[in-house]
Every structure is written in structure tokens, then in C-alpha cells.
VEXBAGU-314625 format. One line per 10 residues: for each residue x, y, z of N, C-alpha, C. Coordinates in pm, 1 decimal. Example, Ala and Ser with C-alpha at 12.3 -4.5 7.8 and 13.67 -1.06 7.14 Angstrom:
2
1319.0 -569.0 780.0 1230.0 -450.0 780.0 1320.0 -330.0 780.0; 1285.0 -225.0 708.0 1367.0 -106.0 714.0 1290.0 3.0 787.0
This chain:
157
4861.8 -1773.3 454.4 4752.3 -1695.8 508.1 4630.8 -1714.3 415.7; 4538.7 -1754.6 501.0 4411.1 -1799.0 403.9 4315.8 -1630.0 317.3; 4284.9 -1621.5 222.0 4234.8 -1501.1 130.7 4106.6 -1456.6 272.4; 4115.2 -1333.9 258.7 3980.8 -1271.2 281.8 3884.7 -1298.0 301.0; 3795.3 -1290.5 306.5 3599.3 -1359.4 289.0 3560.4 -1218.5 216.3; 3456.5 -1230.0 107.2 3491.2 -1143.0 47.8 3381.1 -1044.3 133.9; 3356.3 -891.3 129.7 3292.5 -789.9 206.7 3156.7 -818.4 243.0; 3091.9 -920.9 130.8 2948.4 -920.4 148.5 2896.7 -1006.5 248.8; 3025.7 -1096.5 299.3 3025.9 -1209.1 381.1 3047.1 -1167.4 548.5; 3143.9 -1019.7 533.9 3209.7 -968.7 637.4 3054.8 -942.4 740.5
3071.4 -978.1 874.3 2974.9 -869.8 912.2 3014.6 -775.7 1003.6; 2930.3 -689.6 1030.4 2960.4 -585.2 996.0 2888.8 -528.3 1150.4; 2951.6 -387.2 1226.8 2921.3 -367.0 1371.1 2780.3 -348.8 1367.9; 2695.1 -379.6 1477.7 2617.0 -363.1 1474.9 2545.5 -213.7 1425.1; 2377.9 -217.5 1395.9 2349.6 -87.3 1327.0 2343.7 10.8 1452.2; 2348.5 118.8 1362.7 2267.4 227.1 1534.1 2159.9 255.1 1541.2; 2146.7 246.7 1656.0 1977.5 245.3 1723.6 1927.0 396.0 1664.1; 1791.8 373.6 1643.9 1740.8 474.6 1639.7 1687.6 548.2 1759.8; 1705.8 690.5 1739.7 1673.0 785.9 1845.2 1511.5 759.1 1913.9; 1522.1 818.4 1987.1 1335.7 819.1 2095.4 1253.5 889.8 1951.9
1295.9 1005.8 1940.0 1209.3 1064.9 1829.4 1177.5 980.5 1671.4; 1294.2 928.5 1668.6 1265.2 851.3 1518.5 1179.1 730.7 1563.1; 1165.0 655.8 1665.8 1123.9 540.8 1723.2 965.4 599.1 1693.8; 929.4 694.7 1774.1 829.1 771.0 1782.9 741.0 763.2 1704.6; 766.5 802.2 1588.5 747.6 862.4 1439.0 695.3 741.6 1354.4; 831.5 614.9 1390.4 780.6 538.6 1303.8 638.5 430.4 1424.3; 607.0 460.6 1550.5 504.2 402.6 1607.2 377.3 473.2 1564.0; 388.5 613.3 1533.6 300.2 690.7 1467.2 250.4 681.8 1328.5; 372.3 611.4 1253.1 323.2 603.0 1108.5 270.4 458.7 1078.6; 324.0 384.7 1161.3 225.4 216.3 1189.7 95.1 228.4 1267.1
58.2 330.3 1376.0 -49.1 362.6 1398.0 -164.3 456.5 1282.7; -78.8 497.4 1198.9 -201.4 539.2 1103.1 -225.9 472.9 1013.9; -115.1 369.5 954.9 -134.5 280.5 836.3 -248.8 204.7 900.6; -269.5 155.1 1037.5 -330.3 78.4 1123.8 -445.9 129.5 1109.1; -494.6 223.9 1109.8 -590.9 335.5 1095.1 -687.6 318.3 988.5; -590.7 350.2 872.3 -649.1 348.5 732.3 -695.2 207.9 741.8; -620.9 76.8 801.5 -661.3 -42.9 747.4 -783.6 -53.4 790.0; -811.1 -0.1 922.8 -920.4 -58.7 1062.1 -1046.4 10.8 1011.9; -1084.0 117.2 917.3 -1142.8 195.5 870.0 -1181.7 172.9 764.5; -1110.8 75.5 639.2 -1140.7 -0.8 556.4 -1226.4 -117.7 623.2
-1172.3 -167.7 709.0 -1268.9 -263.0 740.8 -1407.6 -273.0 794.0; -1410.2 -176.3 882.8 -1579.0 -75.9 912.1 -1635.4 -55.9 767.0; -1591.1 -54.0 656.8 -1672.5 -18.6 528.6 -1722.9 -162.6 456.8; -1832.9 -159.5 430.0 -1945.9 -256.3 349.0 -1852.8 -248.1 210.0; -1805.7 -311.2 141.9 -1788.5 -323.7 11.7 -1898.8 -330.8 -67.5; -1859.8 -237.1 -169.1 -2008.7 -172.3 -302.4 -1986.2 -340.2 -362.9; -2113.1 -362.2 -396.6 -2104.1 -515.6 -473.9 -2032.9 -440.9 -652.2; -2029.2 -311.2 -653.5 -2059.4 -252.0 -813.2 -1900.7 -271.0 -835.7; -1846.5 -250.1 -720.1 -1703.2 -238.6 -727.8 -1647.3 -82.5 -690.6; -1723.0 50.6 -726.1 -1720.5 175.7 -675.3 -1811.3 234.8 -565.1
-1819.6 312.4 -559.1 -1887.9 383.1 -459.4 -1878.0 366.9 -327.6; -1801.9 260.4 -258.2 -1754.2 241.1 -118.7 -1708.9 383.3 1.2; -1651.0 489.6 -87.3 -1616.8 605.3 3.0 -1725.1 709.0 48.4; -1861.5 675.3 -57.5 -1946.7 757.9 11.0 -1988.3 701.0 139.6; -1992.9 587.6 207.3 -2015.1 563.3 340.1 -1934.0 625.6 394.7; -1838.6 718.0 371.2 -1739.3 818.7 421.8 -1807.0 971.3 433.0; -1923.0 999.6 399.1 -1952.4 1151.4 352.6 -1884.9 1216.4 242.4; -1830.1 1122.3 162.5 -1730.4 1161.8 66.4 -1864.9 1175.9 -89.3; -1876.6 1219.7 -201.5 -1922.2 1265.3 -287.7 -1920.1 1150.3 -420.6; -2003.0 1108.5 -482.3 -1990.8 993.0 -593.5 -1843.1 1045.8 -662.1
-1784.2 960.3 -756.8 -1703.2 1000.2 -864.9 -1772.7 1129.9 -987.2; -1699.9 1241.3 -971.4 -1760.0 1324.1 -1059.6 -1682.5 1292.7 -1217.5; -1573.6 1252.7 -1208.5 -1495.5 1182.4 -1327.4 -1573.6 1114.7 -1417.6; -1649.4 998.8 -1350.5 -1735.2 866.2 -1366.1 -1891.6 931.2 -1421.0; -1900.9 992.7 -1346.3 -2048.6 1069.1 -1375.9 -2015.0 1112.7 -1493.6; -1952.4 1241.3 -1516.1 -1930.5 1290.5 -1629.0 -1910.1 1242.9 -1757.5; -1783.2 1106.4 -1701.7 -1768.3 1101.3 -1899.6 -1807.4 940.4 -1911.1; -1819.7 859.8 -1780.1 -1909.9 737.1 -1800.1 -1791.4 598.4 -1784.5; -1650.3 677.7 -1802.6 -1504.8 603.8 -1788.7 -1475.5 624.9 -1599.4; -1403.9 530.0 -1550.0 -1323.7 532.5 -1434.8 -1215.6 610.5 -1383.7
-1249.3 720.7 -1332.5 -1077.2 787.1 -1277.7 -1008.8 663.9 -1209.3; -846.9 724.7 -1222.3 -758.3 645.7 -1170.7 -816.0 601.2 -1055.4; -867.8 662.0 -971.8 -879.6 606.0 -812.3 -1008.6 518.4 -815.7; -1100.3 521.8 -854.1 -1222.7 420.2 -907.8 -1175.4 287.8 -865.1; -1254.0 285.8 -707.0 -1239.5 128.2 -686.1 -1104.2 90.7 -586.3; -1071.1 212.8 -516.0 -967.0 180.4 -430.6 -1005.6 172.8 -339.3; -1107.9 254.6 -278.6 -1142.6 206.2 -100.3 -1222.3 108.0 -130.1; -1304.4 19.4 -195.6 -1382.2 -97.0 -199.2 -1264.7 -209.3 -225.4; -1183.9 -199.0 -294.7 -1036.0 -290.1 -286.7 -987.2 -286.2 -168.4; -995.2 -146.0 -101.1 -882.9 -142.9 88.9 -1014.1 -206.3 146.4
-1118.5 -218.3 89.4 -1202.4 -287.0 200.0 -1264.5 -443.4 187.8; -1227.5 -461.1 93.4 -1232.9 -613.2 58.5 -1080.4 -673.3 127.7; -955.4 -598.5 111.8 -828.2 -679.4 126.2 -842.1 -637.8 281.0; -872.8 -535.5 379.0 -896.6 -560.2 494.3 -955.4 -628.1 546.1; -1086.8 -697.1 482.7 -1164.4 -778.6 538.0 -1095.4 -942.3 491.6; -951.4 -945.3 445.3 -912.4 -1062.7 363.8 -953.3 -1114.6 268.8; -1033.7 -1035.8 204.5 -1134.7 -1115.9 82.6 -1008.8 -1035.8 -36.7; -877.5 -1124.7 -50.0 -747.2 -1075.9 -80.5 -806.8 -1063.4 -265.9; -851.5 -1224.6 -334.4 -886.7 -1201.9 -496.7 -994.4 -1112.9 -525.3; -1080.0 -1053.6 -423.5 -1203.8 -998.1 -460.1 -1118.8 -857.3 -442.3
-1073.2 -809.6 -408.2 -977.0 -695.0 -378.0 -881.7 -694.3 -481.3; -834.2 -775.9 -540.2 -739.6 -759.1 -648.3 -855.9 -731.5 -771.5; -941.2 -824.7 -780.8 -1012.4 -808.7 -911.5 -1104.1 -675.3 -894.2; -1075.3 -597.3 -799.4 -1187.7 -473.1 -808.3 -1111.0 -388.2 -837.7; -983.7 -358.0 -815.6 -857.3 -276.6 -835.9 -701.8 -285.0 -773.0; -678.2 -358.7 -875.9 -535.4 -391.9 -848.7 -466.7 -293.1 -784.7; -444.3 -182.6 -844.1 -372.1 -118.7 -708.0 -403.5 -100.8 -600.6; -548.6 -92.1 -592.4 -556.7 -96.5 -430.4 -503.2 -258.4 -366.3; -515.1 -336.8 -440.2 -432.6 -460.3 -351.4 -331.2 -389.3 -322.7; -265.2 -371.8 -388.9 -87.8 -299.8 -404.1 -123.9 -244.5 -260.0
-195.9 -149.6 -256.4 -156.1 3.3 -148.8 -225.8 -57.8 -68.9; -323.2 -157.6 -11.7 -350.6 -213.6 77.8 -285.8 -297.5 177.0; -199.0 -385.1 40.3 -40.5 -449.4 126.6 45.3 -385.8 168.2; 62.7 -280.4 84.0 181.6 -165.0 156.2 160.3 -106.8 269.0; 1.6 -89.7 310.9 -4.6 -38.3 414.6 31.6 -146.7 539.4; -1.5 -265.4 457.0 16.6 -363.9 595.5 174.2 -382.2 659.3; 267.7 -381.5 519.7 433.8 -389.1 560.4 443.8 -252.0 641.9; 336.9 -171.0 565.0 449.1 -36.1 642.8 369.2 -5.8 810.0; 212.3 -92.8 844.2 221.1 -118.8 952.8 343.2 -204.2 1056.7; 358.8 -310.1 1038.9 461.4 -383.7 1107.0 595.0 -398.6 1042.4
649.2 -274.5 949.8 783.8 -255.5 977.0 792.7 -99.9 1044.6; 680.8 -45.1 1049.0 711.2 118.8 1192.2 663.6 39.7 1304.7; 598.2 -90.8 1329.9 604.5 -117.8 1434.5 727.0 -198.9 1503.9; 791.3 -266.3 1399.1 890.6 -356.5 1428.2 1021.1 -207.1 1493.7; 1040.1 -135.1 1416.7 1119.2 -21.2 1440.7 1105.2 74.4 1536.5; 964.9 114.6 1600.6 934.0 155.1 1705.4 1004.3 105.7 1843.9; 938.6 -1.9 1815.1 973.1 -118.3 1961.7 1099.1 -202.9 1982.5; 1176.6 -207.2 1845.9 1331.2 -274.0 1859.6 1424.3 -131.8 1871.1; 1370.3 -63.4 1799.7 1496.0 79.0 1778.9 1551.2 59.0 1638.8; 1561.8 -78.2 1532.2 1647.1 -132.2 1467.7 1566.7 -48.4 1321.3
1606.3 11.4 1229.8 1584.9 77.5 1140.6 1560.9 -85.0 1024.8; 1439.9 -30.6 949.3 1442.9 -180.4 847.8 1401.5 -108.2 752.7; 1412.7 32.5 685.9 1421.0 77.4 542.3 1537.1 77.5 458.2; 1660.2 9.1 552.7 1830.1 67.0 459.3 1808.9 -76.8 300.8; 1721.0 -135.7 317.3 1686.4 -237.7 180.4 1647.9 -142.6 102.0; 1561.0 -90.5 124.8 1472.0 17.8 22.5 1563.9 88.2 -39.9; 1660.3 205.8 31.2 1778.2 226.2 -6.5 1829.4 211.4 -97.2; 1846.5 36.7 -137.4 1951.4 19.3 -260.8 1839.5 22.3 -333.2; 1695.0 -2.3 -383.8 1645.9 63.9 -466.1 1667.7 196.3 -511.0; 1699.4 204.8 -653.9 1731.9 288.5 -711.3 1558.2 372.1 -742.1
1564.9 522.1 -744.2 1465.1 613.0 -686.3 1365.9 527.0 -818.6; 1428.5 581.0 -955.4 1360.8 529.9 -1063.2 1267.5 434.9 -1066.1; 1336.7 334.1 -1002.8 1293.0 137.3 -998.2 1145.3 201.0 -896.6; 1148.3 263.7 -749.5 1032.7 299.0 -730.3 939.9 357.1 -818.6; 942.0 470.2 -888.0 876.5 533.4 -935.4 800.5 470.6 -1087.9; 857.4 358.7 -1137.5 812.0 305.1 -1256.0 739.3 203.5 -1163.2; 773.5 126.9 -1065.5 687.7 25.8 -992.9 578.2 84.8 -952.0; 514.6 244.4 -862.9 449.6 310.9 -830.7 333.3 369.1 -960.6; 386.3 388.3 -1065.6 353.8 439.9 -1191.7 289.8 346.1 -1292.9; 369.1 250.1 -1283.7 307.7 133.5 -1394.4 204.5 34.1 -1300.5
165.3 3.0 -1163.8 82.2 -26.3 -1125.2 8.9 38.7 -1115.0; 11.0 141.9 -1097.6 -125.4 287.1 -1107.7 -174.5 256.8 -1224.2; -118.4 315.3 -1329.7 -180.6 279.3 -1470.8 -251.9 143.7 -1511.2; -138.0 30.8 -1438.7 -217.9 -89.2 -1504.1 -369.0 -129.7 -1395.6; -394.3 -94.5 -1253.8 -474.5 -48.4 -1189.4 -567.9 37.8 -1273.7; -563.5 142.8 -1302.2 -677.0 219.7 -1385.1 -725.6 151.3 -1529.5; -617.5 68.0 -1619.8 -670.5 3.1 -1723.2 -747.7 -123.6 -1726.8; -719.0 -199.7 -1569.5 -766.6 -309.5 -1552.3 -932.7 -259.9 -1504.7; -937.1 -115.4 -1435.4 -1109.5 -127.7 -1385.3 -1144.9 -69.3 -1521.7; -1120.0 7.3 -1572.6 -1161.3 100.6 -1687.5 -1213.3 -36.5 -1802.8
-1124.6 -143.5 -1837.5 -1155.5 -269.7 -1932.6 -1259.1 -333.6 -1845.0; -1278.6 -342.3 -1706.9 -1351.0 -429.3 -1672.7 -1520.5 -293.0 -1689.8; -1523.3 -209.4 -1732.9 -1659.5 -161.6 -1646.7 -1662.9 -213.8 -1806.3; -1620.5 -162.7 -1906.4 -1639.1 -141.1 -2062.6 -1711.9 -252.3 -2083.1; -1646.3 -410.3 -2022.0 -1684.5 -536.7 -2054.4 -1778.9 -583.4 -2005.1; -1799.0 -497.0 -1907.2 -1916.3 -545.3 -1818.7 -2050.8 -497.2 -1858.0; -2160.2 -595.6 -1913.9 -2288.3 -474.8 -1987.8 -2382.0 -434.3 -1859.2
């Protein structure tokens, strides 16, 4: 009798469909990632690298004003609006995390859309990420995002 195949090889019954409501949910959460992107792209990118959200009615950086340094967020909607418009290195070099959260929005557009419209759930990968492994990936691009604009204004006369 020939050995086994070992489990990782086995496959395995098909998954279960997701419900009308979960389908729902995730067509709703690809329609807003869709949102945020389509809304980035209506925005003029600041040549300065900041100030892009006041074409929002939104208020300068009071962080920036005050002490003359970059808050963490400094330079994220002019990054979601450079990487919406595909201008992908001009978007990285204005603030790396917003590349980050700009791409994320794009997977997590067409995987709630892929899941909407198949039924087929595509987060059980994420899953075997261990919570940690997110939270240092989430954490240490934030930070290195805020040190990369914060070195660039310093350098910049």
C-alpha cells in the first residue's frame, strides 16, 4: 500500500459559501475602499507634498503649524492621490505609508469584490498571520512613513 500524500497535498471539500449578508458587506466594503480611491483621484496633488486635504474643507496641519515637524499623517492624502492617479514613485516618495494604505485599499477593493460576487471567502490567508506579525507590519510602516517625510522636510531647505 503506497504511504499517504502528506495533509498539505490532501485537498480538501470544498469551502462554504458565504451567506447573502456576508456577500453584502463585503460588496459594501469594496464599494467604499472604491470610494476613498475615486476621491483621491478628484484631488490635485500639493506639489509641497502636504496640504492636499484642504481641497476637502478639511483645516491645514495644526501639528505642522505649531512645532514646524510633520504629524504622522503629513502627506497621506497627497500620496492616496498621486498613487490613485498611478503616479505610484511620486506617491511613495511623498509618504510611504500612504503607498502602503493606498494599495491596501486597492486589494481590499477587489478581494470584497471578488467575495461579493463568487460567495468564496479570500481572508482565511490572513488568518495564518499571526495578530502580532500584523501589528508590527502596520506599526513599523507608520513610523518608518512619518520618519521618511519628517527627514525629507528637515533636508529640504
Amino acid at each position: 500500500m503506497p504511504p499517504l500524500a502528506p495533509p498539505i497535498y490532501v485537498r480538501l471539500e470544498g469551502s462554504p459559501k458565504m451567506s447573502i449578508l456576508q456577500r453584502l458587506i463585503a460588496i459594501l466594503v469594496s464599494i467604499c475602499a472604491l470610494g476613498v480611491l475615486v476621491i483621491a483621484a478628484c484631488l490635485v496633488p500639493s506639489p509641497s507634498g502636504i496640504g492636499t486635504h484642504t481641497q476637502l474643507g478639511m483645516q491645514p496641519c495644526q501639528f505642522l503649524y505649531q512645532t514646524g515637524y510633520p504629524c504622522a499623517a503629513c502627506g497621506l492624502t497627497t500620496s492616496f492621490a498621486y498613487w490613485a492617479r498611478g503616479h505610484l514613485l511620486a506617491s511613495f516618495t511623498t509618504q510611504p505609508f500612504g503607498f502602503v494604505l493606498a494599495g491596501f485599499l486597492g486589494v481590499i477593493f477587489w478581494s470584497g469584490l471578488y467575495c461579493g460576487l463568487t460567495g468564496k471567502a479570500s481572508y482565511r490567508w490572513i488568518r495564518k498571520i499571526p495578530l502580532r506579525a500584523h501589528l508590527w507590519f502596520w506599526l513599523g510602516t507608520g513610523l518608518f512613513g512619518w520618519a521618511w517625510k519628517t527627514a525629507g522636510m528637515l533636508l529640504d531647505p
